[in-house]
Each structure stands twice: as structure tokens, then as C-alpha cells.
C-alpha positions as CSV (number, residue, x, y, z in Angstrom):
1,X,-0.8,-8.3,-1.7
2,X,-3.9,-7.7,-3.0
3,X,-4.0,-6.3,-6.6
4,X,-6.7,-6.9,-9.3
5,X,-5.6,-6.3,-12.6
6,X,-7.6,-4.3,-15.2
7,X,-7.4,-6.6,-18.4
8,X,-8.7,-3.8,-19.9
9,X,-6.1,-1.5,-19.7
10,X,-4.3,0.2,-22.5
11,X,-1.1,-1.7,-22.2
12,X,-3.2,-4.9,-22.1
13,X,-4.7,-4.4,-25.3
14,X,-1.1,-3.4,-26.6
15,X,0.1,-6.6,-25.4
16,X,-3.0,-8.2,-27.3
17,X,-2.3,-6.7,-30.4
18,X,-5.5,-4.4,-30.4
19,X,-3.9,-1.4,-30.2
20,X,-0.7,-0.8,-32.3
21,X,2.1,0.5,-30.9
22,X,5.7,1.6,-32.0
23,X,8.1,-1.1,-30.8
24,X,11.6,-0.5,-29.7
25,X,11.9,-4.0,-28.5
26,X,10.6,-7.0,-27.5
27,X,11.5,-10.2,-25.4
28,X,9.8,-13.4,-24.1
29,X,8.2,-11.3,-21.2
30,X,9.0,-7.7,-21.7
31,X,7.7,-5.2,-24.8
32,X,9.4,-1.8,-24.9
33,X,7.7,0.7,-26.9
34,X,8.0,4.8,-28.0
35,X,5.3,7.2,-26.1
36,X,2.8,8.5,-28.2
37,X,3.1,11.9,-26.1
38,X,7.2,12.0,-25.0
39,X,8.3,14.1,-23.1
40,X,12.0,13.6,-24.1
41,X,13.8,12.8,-26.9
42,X,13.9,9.1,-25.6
43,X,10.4,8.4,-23.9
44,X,10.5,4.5,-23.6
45,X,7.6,2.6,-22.1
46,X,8.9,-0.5,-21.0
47,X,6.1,-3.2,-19.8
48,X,5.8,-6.6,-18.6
49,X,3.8,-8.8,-20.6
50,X,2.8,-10.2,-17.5
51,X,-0.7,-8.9,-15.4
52,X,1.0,-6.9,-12.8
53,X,-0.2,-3.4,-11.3
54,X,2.8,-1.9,-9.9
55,X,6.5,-2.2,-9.5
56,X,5.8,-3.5,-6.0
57,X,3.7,-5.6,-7.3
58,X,6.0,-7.1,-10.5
59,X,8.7,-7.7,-7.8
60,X,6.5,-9.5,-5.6
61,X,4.8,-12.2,-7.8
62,X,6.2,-12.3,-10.7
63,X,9.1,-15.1,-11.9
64,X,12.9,-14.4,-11.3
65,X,13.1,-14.9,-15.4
66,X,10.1,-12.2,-15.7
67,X,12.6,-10.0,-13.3
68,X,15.9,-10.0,-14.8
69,X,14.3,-10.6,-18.7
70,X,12.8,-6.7,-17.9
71,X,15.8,-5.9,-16.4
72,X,18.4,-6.5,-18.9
73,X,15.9,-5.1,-21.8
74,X,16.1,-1.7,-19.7
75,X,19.4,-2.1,-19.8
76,X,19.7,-2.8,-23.9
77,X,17.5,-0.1,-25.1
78,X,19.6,2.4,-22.7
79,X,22.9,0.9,-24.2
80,X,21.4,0.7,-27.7
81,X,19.7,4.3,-27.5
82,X,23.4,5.5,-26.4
83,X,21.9,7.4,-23.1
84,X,24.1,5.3,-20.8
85,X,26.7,7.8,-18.7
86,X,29.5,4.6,-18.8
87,X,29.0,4.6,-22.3
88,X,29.7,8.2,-23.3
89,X,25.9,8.8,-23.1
90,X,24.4,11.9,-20.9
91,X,22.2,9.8,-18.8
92,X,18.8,9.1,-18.0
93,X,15.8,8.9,-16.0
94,X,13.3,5.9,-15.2
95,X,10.1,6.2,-13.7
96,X,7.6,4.3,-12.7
97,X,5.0,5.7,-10.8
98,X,2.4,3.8,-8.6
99,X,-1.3,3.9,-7.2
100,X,-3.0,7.8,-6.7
101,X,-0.1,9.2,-5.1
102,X,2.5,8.4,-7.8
103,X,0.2,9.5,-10.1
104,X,-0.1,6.5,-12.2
105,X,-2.4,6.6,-15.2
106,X,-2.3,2.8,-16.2
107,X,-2.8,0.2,-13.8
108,X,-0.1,-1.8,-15.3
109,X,2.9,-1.4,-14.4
110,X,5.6,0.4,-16.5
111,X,9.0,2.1,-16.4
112,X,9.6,5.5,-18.2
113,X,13.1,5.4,-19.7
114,X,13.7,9.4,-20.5
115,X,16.6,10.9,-22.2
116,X,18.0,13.2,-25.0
117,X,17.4,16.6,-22.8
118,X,18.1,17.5,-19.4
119,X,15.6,16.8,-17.3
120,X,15.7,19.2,-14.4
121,X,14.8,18.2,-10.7
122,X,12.8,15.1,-10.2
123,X,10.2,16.7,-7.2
124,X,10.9,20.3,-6.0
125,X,13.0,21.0,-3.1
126,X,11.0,20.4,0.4
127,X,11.1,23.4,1.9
């Protein structure tokens, strides 16, 4: 795969510490922090600390402890944030969107955890 990452990217200079943010959590190789625009009660960015573009991307190169470290942080801020449906919680929604397509707006990649509300359809209905 050919990606080049932007180390000029907002989340980069997060990561950096040029650009505070407001930090939910944060592990070896993950830092989760609070949108500056939610659209949810919840609104977590979660991002690897790593240079990777896209989920596909993050799957693909980086290390099985980069992989499962992300992983099990989604899965602390969702049990800590009391969202999870196994828990009592309501649920939630993660998103990650990728390239011009998905719309993304960083080129680093992130996940959207989103809860508190409920979030209506993800796309409309094709017709």
C-alpha cells in the first residue's frame, strides 16, 4: 500500500504536544481525546500514535501490540464512559471514515466513538 503520511496534520501535532487537546486517555501507542466540535454527548477521537492514514492502512502495517493496545482502549473509554449495551449502557457508534469518499478530514487515521443521544440512521435508505 502506498500511503504518505502528512506529519503535518492536526492529530500529528496533538501527538507532538503542539496543539493541546482534552485527554480522555492515553496508552503506549493510542491517545483518546474529546472533540472540540461533538456531535454527541460522547464524541471521542481515538488515534494511533503511530503515522498511519487509514484504518486500512493501521491494520496493514502497523504492530499486533499497536492493534490490540487501540483496541482494548476503545473498549475502556466505552466501558468507562458507561455507553456499552452489555453493560446497561444505550450503545454507540464508531466511525472512521477514509480517503474522499468517506469523507475524511484528517489524513490520520481515527475512530469516532459517539454516544449519549440517539443517533439516527447511519446513511439513508438506498432507494
Amino acid at each position: 500500500m502506498a500511503y504518505a503520511y502528512d506529519d503535518q496534520n492536526i492529530f500529528a501535532k496533538i501527538l507532538r504536544g503542539e496543539i493541546p487537546n482534552d485527554t480522555v486517555m492515553e496508552t503506549e501507542h493510542t491517545l483518546a481525546f474529546n472533540d472540540i466540535a461533538p456531535q454527541a454527548p460522547v464524541h471521542v477521537l481515538v488515534i494511533p500514535k503511530g503515522a498511519y492514514v487509514t484504518f486500512d492502512h493501521f491494520c496493514a502495517e502497523a504492530s499486533e501490540a499497536e492493534i490490540v493496545d487501540f483496541h482494548r482502549t476503545v473498549a475502556r473509554i466505552c466501558a468507562e464512559t458507561g455507553i456499552c449495551p452489555g453493560d446497561g449502557g444505550d450503545g454507540f457508534r464508531v466511525i472512521s471514515n477514509a480517503g474522499v469518499d468517506g469523507v475524511q478530514e484528517v489524513p490520520h487515521y481515527h475512530l469516532h466513538i459517539l454516544a449519549g443521544r440517539p443517533l439516527g440512521r447511519m446513511l439513508a435508505r438506498a432507494s
